[in-house]
KOLNU-357543 format. One record per residue: chain; residue in three letters; x, y, z of N, C-alpha, C in turn. Coordinates in steps of 0.2 Angstrom, whole numbers. Atoms other than C-alpha are relative to their C-alpha. Example, Ala and Ser with C-alpha at 12.3 -4.5 7.8 and 13.67 -1.06 7.14 Angstrom:
<pts>
{unit:A	code:ALA	nxx:4	nyy:-6	nzz:0	caxx:62	cayy:-22	cazz:39	cxx:4	cyy:6	czz:0}
{unit:A	code:SER	nxx:-4	nyy:-6	nzz:-1	caxx:68	cayy:-5	cazz:36	cxx:-4	cyy:5	czz:3}
</pts>
This chain:
<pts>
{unit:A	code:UNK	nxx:5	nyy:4	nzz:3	caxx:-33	cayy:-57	cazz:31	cxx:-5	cyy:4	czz:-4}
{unit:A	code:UNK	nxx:7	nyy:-2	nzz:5	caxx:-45	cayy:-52	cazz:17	cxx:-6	cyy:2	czz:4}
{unit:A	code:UNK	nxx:9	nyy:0	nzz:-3	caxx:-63	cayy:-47	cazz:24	cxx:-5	cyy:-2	czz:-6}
{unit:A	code:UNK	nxx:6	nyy:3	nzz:4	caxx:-79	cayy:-54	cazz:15	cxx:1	cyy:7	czz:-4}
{unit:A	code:UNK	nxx:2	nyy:-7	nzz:7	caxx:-80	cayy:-33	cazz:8	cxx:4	cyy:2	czz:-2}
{unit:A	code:UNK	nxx:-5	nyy:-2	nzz:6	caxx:-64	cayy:-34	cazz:0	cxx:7	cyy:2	czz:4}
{unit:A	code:UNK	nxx:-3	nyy:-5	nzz:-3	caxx:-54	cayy:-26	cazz:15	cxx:5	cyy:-5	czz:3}
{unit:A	code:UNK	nxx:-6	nyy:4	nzz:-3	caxx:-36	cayy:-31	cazz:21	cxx:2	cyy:5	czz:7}
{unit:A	code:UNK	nxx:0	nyy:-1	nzz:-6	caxx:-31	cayy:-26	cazz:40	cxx:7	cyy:3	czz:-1}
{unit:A	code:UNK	nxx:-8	nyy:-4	nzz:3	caxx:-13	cayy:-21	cazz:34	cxx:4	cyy:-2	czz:-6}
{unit:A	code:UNK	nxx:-7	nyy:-1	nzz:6	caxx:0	cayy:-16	cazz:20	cxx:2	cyy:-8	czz:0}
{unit:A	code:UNK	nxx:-5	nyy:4	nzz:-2	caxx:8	cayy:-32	cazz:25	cxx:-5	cyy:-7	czz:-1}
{unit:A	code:UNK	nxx:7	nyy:6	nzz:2	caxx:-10	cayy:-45	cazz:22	cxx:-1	cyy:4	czz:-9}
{unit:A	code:UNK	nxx:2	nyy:-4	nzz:5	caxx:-12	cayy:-31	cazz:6	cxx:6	cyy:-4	czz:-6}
{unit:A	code:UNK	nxx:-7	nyy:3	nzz:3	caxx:6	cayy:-36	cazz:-2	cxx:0	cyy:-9	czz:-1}
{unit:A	code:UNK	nxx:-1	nyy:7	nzz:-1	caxx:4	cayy:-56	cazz:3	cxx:-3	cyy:0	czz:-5}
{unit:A	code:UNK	nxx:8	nyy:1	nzz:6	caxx:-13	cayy:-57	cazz:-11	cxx:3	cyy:0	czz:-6}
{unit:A	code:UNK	nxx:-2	nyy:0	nzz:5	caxx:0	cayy:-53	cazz:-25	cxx:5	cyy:-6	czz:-1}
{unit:A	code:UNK	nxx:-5	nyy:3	nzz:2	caxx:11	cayy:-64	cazz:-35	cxx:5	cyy:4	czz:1}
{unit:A	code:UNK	nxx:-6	nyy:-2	nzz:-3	caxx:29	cayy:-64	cazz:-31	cxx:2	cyy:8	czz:-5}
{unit:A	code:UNK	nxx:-1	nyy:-6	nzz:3	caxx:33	cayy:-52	cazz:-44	cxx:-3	cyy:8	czz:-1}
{unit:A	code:UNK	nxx:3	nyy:-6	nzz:-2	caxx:22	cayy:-40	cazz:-41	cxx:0	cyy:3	czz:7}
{unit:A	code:UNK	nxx:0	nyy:-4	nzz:-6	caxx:24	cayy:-40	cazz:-23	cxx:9	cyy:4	czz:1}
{unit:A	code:UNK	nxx:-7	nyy:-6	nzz:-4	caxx:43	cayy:-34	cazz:-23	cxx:-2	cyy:5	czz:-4}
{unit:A	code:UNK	nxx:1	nyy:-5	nzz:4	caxx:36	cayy:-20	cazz:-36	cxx:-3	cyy:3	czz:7}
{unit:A	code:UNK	nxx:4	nyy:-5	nzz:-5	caxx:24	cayy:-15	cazz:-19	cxx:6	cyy:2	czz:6}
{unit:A	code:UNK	nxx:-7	nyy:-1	nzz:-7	caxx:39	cayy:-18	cazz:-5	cxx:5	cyy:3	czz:-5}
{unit:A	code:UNK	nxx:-4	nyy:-5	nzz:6	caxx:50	cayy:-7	cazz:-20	cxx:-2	cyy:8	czz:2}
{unit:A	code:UNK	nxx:3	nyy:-8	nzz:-1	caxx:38	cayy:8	cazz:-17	cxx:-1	cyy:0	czz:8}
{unit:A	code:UNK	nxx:-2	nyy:-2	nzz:-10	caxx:35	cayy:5	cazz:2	cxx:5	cyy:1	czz:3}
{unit:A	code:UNK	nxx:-8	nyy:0	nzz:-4	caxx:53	cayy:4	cazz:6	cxx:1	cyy:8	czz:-2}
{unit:A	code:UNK	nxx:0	nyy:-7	nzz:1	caxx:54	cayy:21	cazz:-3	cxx:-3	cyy:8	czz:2}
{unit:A	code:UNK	nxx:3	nyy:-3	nzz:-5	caxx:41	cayy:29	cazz:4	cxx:2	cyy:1	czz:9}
{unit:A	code:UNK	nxx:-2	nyy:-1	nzz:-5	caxx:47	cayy:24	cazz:20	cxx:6	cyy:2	czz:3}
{unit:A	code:UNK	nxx:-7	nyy:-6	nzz:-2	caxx:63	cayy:33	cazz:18	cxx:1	cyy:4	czz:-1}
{unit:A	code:UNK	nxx:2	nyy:-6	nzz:2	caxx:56	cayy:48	cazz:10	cxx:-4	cyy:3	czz:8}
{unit:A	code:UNK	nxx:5	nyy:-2	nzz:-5	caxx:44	cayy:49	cazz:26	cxx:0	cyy:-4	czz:7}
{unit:A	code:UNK	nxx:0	nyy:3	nzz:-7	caxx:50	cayy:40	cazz:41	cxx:-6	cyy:-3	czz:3}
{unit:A	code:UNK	nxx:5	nyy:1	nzz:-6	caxx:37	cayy:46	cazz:52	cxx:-8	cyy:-2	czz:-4}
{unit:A	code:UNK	nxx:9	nyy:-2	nzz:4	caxx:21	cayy:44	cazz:40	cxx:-2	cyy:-11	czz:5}
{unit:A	code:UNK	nxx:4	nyy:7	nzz:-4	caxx:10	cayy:29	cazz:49	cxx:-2	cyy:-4	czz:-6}
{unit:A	code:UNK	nxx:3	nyy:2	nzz:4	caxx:5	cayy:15	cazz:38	cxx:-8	cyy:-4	czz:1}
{unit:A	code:UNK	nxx:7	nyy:1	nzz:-1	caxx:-14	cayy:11	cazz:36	cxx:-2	cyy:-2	czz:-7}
{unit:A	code:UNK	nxx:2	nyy:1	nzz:4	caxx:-25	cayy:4	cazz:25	cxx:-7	cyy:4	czz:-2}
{unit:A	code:UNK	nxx:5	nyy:-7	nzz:2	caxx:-38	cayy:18	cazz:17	cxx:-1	cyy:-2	czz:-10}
{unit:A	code:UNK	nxx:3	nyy:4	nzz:7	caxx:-50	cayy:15	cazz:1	cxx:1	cyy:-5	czz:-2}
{unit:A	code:UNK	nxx:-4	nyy:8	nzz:2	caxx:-42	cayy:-3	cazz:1	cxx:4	cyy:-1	czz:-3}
{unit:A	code:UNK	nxx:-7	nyy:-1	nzz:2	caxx:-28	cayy:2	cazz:-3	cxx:7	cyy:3	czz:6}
{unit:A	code:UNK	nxx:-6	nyy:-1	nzz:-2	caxx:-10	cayy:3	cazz:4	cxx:-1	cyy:6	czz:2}
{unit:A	code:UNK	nxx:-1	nyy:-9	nzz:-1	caxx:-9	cayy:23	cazz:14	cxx:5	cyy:1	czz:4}
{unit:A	code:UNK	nxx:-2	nyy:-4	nzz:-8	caxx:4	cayy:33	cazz:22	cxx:-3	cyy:5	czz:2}
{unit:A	code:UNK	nxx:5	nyy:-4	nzz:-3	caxx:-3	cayy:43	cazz:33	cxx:5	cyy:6	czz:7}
{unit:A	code:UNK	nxx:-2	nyy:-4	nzz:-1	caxx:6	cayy:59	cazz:39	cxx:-3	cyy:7	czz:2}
{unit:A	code:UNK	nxx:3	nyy:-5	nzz:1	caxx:-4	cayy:74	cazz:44	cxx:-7	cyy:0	czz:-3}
{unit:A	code:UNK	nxx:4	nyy:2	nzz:5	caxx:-18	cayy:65	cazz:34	cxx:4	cyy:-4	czz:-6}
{unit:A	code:UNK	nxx:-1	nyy:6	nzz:6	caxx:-17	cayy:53	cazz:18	cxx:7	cyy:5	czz:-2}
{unit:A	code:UNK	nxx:-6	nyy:-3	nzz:2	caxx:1	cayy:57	cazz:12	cxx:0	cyy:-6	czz:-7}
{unit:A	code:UNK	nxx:2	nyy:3	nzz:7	caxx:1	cayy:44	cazz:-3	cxx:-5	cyy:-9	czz:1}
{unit:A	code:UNK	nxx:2	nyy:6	nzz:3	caxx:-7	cayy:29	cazz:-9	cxx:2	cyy:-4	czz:-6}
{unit:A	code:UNK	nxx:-1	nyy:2	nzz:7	caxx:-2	cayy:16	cazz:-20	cxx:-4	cyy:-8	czz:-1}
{unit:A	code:UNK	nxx:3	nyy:5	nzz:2	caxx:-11	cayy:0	cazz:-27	cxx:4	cyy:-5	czz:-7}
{unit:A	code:UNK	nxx:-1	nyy:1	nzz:7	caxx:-9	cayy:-14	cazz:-40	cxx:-7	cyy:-2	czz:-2}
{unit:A	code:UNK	nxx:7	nyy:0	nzz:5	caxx:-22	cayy:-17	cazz:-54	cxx:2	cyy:-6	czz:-4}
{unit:A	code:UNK	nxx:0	nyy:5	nzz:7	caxx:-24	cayy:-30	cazz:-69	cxx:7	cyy:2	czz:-4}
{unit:A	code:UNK	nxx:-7	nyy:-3	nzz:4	caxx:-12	cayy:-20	cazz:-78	cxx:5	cyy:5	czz:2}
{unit:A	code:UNK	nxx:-4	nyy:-3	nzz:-1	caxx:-4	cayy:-10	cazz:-69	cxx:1	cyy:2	czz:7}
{unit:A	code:UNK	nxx:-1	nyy:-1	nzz:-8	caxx:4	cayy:-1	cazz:-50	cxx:-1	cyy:7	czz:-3}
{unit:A	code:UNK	nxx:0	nyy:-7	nzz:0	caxx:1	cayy:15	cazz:-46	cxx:-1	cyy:3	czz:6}
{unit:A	code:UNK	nxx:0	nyy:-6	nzz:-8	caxx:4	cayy:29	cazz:-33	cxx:-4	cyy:6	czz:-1}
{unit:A	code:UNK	nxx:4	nyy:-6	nzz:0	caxx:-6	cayy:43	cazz:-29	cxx:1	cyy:5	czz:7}
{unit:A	code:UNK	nxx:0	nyy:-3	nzz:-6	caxx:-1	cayy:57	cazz:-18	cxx:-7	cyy:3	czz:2}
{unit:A	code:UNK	nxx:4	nyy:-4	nzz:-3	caxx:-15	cayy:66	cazz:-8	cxx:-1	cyy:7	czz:-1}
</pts>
């Protein structure tokens, strides 16, 4: 569920907020991440989607125009 200051409680509420076509572009990059990274935890950080591995391992978001990943 969304909170009043913007923030989703998991990947899994962050993902639902999208139209369909955009959310299999997110569960495309999640699923990938989490074959590249088994053990990485998943978390919500800067309100955005994070694995979380030793510390912030990536991030990735969608925008108006666009998705994007960013490692740590």
């Amino acid at each position: 569920m969304q909170h009043d200051k913007g923030g989703y409680d998991s990947i899994d509420e962050y993902i639902a907020a999208f139209p369909d076509d955009i959310r299999g572009l997110l569960e495309a990059i999640r699923a990938t991440i989490k074959a590249v990274a088994p053990d990485a935890e998943e978390r919500i950080s800067y309100q955005m989607p994070t694995f979380f591995l030793k510390g912030n391992l990536v991030h990735f978001a969608a925008h108006r125009n666009h998705i994007e990943s960013r490692m740590s």
